[in-house]
C-alpha positions as CSV (number, residue, x, y, z in Angstrom):
1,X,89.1,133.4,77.0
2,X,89.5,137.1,77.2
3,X,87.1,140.1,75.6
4,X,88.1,139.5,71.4
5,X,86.7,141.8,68.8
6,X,87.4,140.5,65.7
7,X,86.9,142.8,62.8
8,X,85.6,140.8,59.3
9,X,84.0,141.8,56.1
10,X,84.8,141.8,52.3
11,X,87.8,143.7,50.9
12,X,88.4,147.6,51.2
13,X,85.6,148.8,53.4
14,X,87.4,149.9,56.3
15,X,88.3,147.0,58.7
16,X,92.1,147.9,59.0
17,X,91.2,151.9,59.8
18,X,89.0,151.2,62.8
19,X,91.3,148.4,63.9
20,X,94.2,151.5,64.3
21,X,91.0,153.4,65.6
22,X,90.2,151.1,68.6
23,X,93.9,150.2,69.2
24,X,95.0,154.1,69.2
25,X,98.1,152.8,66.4
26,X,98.9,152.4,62.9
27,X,99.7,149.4,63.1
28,X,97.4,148.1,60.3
29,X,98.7,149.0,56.8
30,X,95.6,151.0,55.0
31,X,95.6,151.7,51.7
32,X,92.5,151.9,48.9
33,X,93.5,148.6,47.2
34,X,91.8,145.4,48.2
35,X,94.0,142.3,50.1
36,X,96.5,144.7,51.7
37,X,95.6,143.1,55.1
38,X,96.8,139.0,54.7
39,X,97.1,137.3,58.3
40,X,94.9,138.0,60.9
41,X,96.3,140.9,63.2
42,X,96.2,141.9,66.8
43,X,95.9,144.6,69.1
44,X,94.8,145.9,72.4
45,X,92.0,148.2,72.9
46,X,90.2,149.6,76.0
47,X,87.0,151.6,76.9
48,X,85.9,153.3,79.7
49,X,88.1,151.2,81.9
50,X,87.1,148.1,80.1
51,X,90.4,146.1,78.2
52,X,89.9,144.3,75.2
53,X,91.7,142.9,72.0
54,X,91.1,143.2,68.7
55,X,91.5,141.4,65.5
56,X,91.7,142.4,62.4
57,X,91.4,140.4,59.4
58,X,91.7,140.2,55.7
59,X,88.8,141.0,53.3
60,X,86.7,137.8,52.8
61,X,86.8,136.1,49.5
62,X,84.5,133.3,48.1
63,X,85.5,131.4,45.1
64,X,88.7,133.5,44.3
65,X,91.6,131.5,42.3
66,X,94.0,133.8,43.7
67,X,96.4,131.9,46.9
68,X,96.3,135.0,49.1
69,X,92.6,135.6,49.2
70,X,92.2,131.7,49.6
71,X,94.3,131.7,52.9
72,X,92.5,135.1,53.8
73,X,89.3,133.0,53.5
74,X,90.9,130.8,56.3
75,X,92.4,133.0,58.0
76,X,89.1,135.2,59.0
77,X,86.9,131.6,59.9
78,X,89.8,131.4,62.5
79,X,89.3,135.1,63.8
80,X,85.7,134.6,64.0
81,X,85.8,131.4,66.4
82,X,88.6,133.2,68.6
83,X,86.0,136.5,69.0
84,X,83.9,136.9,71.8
85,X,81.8,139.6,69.4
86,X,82.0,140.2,65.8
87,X,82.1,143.1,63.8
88,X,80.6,143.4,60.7
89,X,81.8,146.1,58.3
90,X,80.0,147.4,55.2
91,X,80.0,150.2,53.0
92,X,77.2,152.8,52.7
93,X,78.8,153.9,49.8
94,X,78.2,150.6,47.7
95,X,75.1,149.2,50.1
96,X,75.1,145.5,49.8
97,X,77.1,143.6,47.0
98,X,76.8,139.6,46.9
99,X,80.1,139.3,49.1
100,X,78.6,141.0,51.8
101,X,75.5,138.4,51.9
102,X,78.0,135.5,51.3
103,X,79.8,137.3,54.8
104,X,76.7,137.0,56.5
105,X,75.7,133.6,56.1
106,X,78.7,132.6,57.7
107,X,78.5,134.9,60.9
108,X,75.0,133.4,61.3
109,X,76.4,130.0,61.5
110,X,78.8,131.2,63.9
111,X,76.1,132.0,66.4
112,X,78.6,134.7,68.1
113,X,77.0,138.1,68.6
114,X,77.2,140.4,65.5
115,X,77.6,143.9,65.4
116,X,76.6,145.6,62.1
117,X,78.7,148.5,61.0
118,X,77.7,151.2,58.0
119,X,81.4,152.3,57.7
120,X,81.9,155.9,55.6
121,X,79.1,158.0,56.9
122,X,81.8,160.6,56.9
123,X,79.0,163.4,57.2
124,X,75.5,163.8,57.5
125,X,74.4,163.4,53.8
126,X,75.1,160.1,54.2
127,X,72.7,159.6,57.8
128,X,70.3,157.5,56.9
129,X,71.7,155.6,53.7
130,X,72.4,152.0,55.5
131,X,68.9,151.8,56.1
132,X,69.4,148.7,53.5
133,X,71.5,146.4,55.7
134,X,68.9,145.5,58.0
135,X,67.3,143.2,55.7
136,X,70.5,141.2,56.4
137,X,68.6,139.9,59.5
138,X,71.9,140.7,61.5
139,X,70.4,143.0,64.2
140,X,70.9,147.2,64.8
141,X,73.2,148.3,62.5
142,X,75.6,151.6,63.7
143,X,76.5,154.2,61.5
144,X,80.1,154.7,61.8
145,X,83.1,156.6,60.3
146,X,86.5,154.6,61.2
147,X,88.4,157.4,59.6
148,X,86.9,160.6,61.4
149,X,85.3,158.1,64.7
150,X,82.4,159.7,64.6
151,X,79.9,156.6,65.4
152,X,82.5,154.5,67.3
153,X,81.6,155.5,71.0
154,X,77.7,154.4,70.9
155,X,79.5,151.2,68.9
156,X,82.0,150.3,71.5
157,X,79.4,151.3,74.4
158,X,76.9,148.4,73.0
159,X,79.9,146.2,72.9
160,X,81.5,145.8,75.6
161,X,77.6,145.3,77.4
162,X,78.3,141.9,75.9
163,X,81.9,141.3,77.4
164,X,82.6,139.1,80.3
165,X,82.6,140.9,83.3
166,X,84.7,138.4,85.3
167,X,87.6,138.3,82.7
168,X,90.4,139.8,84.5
169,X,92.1,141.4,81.6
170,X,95.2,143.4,82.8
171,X,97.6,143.7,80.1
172,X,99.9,141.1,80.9
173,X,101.1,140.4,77.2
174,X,102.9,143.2,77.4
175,X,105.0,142.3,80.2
176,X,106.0,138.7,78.5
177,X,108.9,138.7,76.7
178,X,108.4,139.5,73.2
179,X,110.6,137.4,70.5
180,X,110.6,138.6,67.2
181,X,111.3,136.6,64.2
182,X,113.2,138.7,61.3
183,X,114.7,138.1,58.1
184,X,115.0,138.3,54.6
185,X,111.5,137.3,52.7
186,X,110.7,134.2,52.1
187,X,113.0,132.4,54.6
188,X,110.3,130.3,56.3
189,X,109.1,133.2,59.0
190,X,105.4,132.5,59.3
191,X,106.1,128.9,58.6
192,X,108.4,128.8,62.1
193,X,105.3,130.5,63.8
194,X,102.6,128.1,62.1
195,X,104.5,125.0,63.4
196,X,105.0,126.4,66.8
197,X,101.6,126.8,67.4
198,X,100.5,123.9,65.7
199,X,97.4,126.1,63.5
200,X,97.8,127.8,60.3
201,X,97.8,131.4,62.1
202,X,99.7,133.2,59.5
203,X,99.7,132.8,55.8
204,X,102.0,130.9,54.2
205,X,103.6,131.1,50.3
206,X,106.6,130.4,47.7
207,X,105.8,134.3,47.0
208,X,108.2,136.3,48.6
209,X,106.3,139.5,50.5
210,X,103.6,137.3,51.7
211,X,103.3,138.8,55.0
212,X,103.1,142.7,55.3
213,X,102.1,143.7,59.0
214,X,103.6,142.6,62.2
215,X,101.9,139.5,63.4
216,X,101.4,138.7,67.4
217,X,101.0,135.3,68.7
218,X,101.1,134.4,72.3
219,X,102.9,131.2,72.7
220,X,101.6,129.1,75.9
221,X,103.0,125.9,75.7
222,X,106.0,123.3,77.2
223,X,106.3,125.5,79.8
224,X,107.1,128.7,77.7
225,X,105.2,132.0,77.7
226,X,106.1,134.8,75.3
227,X,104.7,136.9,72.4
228,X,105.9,135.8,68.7
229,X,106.2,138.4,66.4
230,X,106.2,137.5,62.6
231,X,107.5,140.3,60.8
232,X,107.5,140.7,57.0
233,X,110.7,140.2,54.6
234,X,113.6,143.1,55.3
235,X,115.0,143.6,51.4
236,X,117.5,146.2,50.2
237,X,115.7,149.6,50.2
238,X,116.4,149.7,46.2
239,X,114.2,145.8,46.1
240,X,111.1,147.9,47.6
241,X,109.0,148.7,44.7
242,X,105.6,149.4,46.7
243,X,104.4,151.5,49.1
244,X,102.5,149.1,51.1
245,X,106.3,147.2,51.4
246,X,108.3,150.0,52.5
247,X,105.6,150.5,55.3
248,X,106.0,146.6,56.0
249,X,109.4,147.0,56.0
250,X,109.4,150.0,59.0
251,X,107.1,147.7,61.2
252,X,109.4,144.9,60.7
253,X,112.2,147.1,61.8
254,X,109.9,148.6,64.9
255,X,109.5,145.3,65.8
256,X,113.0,144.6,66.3
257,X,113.2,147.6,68.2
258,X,110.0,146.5,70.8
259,X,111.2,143.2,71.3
260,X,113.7,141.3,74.1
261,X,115.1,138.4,71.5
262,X,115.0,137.8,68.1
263,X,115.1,135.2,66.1
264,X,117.5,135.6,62.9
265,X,116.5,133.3,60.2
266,X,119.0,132.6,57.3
267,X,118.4,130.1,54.1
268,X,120.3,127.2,54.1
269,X,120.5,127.5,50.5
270,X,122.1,130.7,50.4
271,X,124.0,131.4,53.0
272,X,124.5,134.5,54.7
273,X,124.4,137.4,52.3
274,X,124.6,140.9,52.6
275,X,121.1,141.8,53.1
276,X,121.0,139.3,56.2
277,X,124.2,141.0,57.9
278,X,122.0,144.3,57.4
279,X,119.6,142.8,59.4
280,X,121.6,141.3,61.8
281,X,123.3,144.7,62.4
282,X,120.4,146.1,63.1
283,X,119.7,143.4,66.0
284,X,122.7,144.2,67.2
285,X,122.7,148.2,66.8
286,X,119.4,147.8,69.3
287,X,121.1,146.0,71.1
288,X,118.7,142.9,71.4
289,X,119.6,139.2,72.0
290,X,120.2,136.9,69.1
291,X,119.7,133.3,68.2
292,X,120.7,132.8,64.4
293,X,118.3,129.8,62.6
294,X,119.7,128.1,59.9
295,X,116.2,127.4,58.1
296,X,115.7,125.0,54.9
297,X,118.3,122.5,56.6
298,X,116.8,119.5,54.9
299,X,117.7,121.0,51.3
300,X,121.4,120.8,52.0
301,X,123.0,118.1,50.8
302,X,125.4,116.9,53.8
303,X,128.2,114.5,55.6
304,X,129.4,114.3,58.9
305,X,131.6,117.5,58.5
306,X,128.7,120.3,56.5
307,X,127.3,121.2,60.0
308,X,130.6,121.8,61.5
309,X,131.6,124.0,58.7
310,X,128.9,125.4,57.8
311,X,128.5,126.8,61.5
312,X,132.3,128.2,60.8
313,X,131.9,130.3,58.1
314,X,128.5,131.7,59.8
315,X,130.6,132.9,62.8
316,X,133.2,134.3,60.5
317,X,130.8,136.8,58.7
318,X,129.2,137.8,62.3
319,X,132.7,138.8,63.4
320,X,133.0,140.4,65.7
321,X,129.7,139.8,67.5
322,X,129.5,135.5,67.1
323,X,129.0,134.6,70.3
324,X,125.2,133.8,68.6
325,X,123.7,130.5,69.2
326,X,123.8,128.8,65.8
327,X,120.9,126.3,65.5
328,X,120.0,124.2,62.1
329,X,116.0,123.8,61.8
330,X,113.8,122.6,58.8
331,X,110.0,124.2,59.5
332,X,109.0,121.9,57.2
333,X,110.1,118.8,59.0
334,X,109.7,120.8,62.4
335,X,113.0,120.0,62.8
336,X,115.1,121.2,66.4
337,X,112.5,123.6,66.3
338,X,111.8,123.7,69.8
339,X,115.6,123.2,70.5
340,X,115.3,126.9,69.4
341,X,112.4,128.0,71.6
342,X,114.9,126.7,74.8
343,X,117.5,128.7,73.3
344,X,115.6,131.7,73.3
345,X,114.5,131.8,76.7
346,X,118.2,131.0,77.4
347,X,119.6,133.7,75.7
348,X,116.7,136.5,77.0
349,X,117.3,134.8,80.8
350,X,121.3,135.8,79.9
351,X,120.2,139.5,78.5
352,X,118.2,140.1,81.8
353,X,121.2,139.0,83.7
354,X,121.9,141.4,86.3
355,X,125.0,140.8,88.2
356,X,126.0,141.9,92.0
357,X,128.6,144.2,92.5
358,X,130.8,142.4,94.4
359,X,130.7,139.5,92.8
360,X,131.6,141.4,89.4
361,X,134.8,143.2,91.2
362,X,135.7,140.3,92.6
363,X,135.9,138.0,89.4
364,X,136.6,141.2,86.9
365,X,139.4,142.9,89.3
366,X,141.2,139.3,89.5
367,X,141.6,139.1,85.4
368,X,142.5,142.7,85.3
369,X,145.5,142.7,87.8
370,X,146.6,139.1,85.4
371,X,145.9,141.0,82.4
372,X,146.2,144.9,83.1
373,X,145.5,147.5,80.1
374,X,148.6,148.1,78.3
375,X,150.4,151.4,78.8
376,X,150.0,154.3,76.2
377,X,153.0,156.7,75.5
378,X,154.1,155.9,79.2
379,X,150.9,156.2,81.3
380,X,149.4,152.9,82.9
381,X,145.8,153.1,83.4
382,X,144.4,152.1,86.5
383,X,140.2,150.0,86.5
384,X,139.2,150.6,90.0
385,X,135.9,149.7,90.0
386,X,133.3,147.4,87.6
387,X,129.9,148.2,88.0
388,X,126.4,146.8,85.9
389,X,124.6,149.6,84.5
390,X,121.0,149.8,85.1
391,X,119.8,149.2,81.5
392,X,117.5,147.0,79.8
393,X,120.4,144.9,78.1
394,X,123.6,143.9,79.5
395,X,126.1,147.3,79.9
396,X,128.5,148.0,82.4
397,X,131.2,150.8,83.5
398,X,134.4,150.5,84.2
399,X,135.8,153.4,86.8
400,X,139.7,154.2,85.9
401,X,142.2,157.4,85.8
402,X,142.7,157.4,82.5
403,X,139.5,156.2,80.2
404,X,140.6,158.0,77.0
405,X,143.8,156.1,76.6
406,X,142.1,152.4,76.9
407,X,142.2,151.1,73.1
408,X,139.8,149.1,71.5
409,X,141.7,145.4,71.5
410,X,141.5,145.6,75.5
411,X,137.7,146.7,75.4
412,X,137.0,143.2,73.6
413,X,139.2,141.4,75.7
414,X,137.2,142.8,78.4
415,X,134.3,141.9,76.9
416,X,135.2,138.6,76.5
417,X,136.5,137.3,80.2
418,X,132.8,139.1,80.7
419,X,131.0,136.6,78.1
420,X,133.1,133.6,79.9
421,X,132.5,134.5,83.1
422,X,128.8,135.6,83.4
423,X,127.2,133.8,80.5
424,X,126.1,136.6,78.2
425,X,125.6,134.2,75.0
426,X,123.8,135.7,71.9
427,X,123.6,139.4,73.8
428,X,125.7,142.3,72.8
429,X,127.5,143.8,75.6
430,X,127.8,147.7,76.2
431,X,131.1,148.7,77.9
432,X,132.0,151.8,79.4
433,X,134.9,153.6,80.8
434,X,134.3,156.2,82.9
435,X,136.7,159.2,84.8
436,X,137.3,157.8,88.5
């Protein structure tokens, strides 16, 4: 088990400001309205030399009515039995409310070390006023501001006294592959990461919206190793009616743009529609690899033949990027879902596919003297040489006399004998034609 922080107290006192604070990000949405932050969300830290993550967690709730702060309640008793050390947030501005005592009865059960944080002693008026939070019977409590940091080097000093010492922790999450899943809301995102790893790790709704930050998950088993990223819903720009969504929305799209593969979910019930070929144009656009899941598959009423179609009409709105693995899940059921897993390790294996030189000329000059490019206003171009650029997805460069005059029907073509040849399912391919 590595160094965990996880960050817990009741809504709005700070958690999500020092999580960006100890993670040097933004990746926590922070705004002054209670049960912004849902699912539990991670990050990596470090400290004079000393690596660690961190989690941050949604505002604990006792006794609410209201679904989301129920699974929040879940969602932080998880974070606290993954932490090595807990930290407690509380406001000096309010001193202790009955939430905050309901808080600390449970991290006494927990018997994990507790740190006891007086977040918004923004200046030195307020020295002095969380006095109050020792009768909690937690231990020293550290005066802290998580929006200016002044506080936070004494806290993570103390801290990481308490780590391991013989956890190796280089960062090696961030050299796994990192498979994102994306979509429109509400198409069974978090429920595909919740039945992969087999615990309730991210919430899960009818309400479309549910999840608003991007949501890491390092998946470990079968012989697989990668980071999931749940992302939240990508709607039509004119759909996003908060603030807190159209910042959901940009980390869903940044996601896309950090990771190797991504997952494309689609509901059965509707099809693809125009909001899902936005999204799968920007997959494409950042040039990442692709598997497509048809989600909600036990809602469609079928024969022998729906499949077949179905899969048909998919590939005719992906034109003219559709060499996509098509797969047909239910979360639900946990149906083919780890069909999909293989086939996304398939398809990032074929977009970090490097091929050798000679072997390229030798397989791409043989089709090219079968098929040559077609002659423009009398001049014959000539490819004289193929080689693989030295990019992180598939692109290559193709050496001729006259690159302006090769049109765009031979370029696919090209593409293509290239997709047969080398295997380059569900990755778009970058061509180049270059002066020689």
């Amino acid at each position: 088990m590595g160094n965990i922080i996880a960050i817990v107290g009741r809504p709005n006192v700070g958690k999500s400001t020092l999580f960006n604070r100890l993670t040097e990000s933004n990746r926590a949405i922070v705004k002054e309205v209670s049960g912004v932050t849902r699912d539990r969300l991670y990050g990596r830290g470090e400290w004079n030399g000393t690596e660690f993550s961190v989690i941050d967690t949604g505002g604990y709730v006792k006794g609410s009515d209201d679904i989301f702060e129920a699974e929040i309640r879940k969602q932080v008793i998880i974070a606290i039995e993954e932490a090595s050390v807990i930290v407690f947030m509380l406001d000096v501005m309010t001193g202790i409310v009955d939430l905050d005592e309901v808080v600390a009865k449970l991290l006494r059960k927990s018997g994990k070390k507790v740190f006891v944080v007086a977040n918004k002693v923004d200046n030195t008026q307020r020295v002095g006023m969380s006095s109050e939070f020792w009768s909690l019977g937690l231990g020293v409590v550290y005066d802290l501001s998580a929006t200016n940091g002044s506080g936070s080097g004494e806290l993570l000093d103390d801290i990481i006294k308490e780590f391991d010492k013989d956890v190796d922790e280089a960062n090696e999450e961030s050299n796994l592959p990192h498979i994102a899943i994306v979509g429109k809301p509400n198409v069974g995102k978090s429920s595909l990461v919740n039945a992969l790893t087999g615990e309730d790790r991210n919430i899960v709704t009818d309400i479309s919206g549910t999840t608003r930050d991007t949501v890491n998950s390092r998946y470990k088993s079968f012989g697989f190793d990668f980071m999931l990223v749940d992302t939240a819903g990508i709607r039509k720009k004119a759909k996003v009616q908060e603030d807190i969504e159209y910042y959901s929305v940009l980390r869903s799209i940044r996601a896309i743009e950090n990771s190797d593969v991504c997952v494309f979910m689609v509901d059965a019930t509707e099809g693809i529609q125009k909001q899902d070929l936005n999204i799968f144009y920007i997959i494409e656009k950042n040039s990442k690899g692709v598997v497509v899941l048809i989600n909600k598959w036990d809602l469609i009423e079928k024969d022998h033949k729906t499949m077949g179609e179905y899969e048909e009409k998919i590939r005719e709105q992906l034109a003219p990027f559709n060499d996509v693995p098509i797969i047909f899940t239910s979360t639900i059921e946990k149906q083919r879902i780890h069909k999909a897993l293989e086939t996304v390790m398939e398809v990032h294996e074929n977009r970090t596919r490097k091929i050798p030189t000679s072997e390229l000329n030798d397989v791409m000059q043989e089709i090219i003297m079968a098929t040559p490019p077609p002659s423009v206003k009398g001049k014959y171009v000539r490819i004289k040489y193929i080689q693989q650029l030295p990019t992180h997805s598939p692109a290559f460069a193709f050496f001729c006399n006259l690159p302006q005059y090769i049109p765009d029907s031979y370029k696919r073509f090209l593409e293509n004998r290239l997709r047969d040849e080398f295997l380059f399912t569900g990755v778009p391919l970058k061509i180049f034609f270059r002066k020689k």
